[in-house]
N, C-alpha and C positions, 0 to 999 in steps of 0.2 A: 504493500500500500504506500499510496505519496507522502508523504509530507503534506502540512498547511502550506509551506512557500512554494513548492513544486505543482500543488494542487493551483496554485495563486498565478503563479505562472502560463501554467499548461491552459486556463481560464482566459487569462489576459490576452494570447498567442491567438489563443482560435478564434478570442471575438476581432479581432486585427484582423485574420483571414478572414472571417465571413463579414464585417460590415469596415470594407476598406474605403469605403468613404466617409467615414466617420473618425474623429480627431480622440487622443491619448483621454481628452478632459470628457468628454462627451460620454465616450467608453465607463469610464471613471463613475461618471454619474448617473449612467444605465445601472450598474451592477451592486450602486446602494438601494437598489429600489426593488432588491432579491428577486427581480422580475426581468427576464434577458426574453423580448423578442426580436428573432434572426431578421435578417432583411436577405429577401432572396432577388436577384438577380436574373429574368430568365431571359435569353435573347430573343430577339422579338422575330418570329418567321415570315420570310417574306412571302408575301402570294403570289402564285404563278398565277398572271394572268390566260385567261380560258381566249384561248385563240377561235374566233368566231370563224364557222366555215364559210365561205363566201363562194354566193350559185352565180349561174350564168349569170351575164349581161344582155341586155333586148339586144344589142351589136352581135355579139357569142350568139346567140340563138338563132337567129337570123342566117349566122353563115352556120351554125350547123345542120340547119335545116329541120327546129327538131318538130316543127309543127305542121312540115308539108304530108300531104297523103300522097302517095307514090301512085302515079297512072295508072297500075295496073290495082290497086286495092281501091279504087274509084267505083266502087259496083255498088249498087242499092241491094243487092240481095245478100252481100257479104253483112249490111250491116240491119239486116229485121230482127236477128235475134238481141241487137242491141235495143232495138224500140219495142218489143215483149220487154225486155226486163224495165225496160224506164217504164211501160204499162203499169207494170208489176207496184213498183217503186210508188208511184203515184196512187194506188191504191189502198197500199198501206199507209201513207201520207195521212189521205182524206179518210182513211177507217172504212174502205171498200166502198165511195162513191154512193152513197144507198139512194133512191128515188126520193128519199125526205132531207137528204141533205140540203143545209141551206148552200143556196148557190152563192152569197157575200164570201164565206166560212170557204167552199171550196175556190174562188178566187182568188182570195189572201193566201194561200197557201199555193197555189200554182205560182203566183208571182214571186214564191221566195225560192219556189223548187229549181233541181236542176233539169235543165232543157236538155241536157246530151240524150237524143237516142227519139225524143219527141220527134213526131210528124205536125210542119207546121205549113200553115200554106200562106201566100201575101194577096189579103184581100182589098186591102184599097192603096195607092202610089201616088204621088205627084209623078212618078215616072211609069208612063202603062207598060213599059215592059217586064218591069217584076209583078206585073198582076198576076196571077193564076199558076207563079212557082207554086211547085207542093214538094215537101221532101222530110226526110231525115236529119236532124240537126247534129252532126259531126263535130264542130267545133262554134265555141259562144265564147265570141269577146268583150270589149266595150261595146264597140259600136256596128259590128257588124256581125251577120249569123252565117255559117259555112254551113249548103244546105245539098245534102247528093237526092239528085232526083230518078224517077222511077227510069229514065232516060239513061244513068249513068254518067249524068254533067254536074260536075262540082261548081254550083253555084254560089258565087259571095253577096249575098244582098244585103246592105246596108241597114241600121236599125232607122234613121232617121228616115222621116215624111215616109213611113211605113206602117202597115196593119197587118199585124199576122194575126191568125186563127189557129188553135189546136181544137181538137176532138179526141176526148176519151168515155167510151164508156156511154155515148149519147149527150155527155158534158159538153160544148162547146165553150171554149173561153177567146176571149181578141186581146191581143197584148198592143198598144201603141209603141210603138217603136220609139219616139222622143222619149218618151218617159220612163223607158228602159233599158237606157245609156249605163250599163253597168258590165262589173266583171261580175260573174256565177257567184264567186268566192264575197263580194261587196252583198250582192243585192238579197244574202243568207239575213244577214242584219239590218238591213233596210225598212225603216217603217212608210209604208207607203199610207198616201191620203187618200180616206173613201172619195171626199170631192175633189173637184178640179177641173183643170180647164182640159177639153178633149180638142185637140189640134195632129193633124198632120205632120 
């Protein structure tokens, strides 16, 4: 066993190693007060920042080509079993469409739904040449619908000064095209207004 002055020492030593910011006197008059709390020192960890993965660019896209449909996958009949399943989809939607469905109730939900695989037809234009398209909706951007018709012609019609119509189920609904300026992904969240102004 120590000694009182070895013990006094070995005491004095280690409170120097652990609080070496602290002076002889300071020390001194921590250890009248038969109360020693340590000071711990822990190094502070740096954060690795989380490197964010970064997608294409509309430029990158563009030449990779990654939204063209290739000539030969241009067919209407490659893509009906995509318009069954958007049937399908839209069913479950509205809780199978019943005869007593309110039609407000099934049009607020058309308009938020996704269009891919819907047959839609353009029934009224400022331009009469996209009157009486009917087709398959393949791809839905802002502002224009990419629509393959029973023909096999990949047509681009424009949403604006446009009226399209779907049918499902004996439902017919008209989408105005101005008012429908949106991506798929946006118009999920969108609250649309029961009134308004109905323009071309």
């Amino acid at each position: 066993p120590q000694g009182s002055e070895e013990a006094k020492a070995f005491v004095n030593a280690f409170l120097k190693r652990s609080m070496p910011k602290k002076k002889d006197e300071a020390i001194q008059d921590i250890l009248t007060r038969k109360a020693v709390v340590l000071e711990h020192y822990s190094k502070k960890k740096t954060k690795q920042k989380r490197k964010k993965t970064k997608g294409f660019t509309a430029k990158q896209r563009r030449e990779m080509r990654l939204f063209e449909i290739e000539p030969e996958q241009q067919r209407y009949a490659i893509f009906l079993p995509l318009h069954e399943l958007w049937k399908q989809y839209i069913r479950d939607l509205c809780h199978g469409l019943k005869p007593d469905a309110q039609p407000h109730m099934v049009q607020g939900k058309l308009l938020k739904a996704d269009l891919h695989g819907a047959i839609v037809t353009v029934t009224k234009s400022k331009c009469p040449s996209y009157v009486g398209i009917t087709g398959i909706v393949l791809q839905e951007f802002k502002h224009v619908f990419k629509i393959i018709t029973k023909e096999d012609k990949l047509k681009v019609v424009p949403k604006l000064n446009n009226v399209f119509s779907l049918e499902i189920d004996g439902f017919i609904s008209y989408i105005y095209g101005s008012k429908f300026q949106l991506r798929a992904s946006e118009r999920s969240a969108k609250k649309f207004k029961l009134k308004g102004t109905i323009d071309l």
